[in-house]
C-alpha positions as CSV (number, residue, x, y, z in Angstrom):
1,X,-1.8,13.3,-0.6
2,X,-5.5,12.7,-2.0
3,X,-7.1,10.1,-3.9
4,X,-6.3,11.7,-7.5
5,X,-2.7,12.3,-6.5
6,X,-2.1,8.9,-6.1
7,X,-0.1,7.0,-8.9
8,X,-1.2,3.1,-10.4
9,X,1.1,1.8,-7.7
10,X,2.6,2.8,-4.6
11,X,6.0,2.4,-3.0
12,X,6.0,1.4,0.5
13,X,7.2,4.8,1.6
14,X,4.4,6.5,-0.3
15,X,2.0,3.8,1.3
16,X,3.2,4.8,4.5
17,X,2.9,8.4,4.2
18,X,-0.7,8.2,2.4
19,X,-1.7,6.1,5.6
20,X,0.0,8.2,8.3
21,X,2.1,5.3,9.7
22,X,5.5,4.7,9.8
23,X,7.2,2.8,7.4
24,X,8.1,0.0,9.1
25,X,4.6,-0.4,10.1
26,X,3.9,-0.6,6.6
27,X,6.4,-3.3,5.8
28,X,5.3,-5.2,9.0
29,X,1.2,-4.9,8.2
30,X,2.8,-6.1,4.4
31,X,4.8,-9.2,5.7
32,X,1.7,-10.5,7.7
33,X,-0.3,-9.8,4.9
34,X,-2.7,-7.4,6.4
35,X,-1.3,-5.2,3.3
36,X,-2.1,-6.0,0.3
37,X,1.2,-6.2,-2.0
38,X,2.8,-7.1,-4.8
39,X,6.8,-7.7,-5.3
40,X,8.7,-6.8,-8.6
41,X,11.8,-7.8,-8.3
42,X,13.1,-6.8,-5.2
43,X,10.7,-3.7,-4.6
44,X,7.5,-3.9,-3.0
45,X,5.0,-2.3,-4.5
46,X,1.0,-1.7,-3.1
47,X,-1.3,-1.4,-6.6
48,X,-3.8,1.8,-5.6
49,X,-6.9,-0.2,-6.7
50,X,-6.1,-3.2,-4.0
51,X,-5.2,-0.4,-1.0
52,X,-8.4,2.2,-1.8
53,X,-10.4,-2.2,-1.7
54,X,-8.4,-2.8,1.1
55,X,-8.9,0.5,2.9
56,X,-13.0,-0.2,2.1
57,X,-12.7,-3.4,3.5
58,X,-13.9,-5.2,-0.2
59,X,-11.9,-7.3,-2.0
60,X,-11.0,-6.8,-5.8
């Protein structure tokens, strides 16, 4: 998965797999808010702008 592949927002799982860790890991780092996040309902759900910020280590 690259950068253009990646939809507006991600679902954990897709998270996970574009960061190479597992996906409780992911829902873990997203609990303790080391992951940015937002929640919809009952779905989590990682907008691509906040993760490519967060993965820079800017904020947005």
């Amino acid at each position: 998965m690259n950068l253009d592949d990646l939809p507006d927002v991600l679902t954990v799982d897709e998270t996970a797999r574009y960061l190479r860790i597992s996906r409780a890991l992911a829902f873990d780092a997203i609990h303790r808010g080391d992951l940015p996040a937002i929640r919809v309902g009952r779905r989590l759900l990682v907008p691509r702008v906040r993760l490519l910020a967060w993965l820079h280590g800017t904020e947005v």
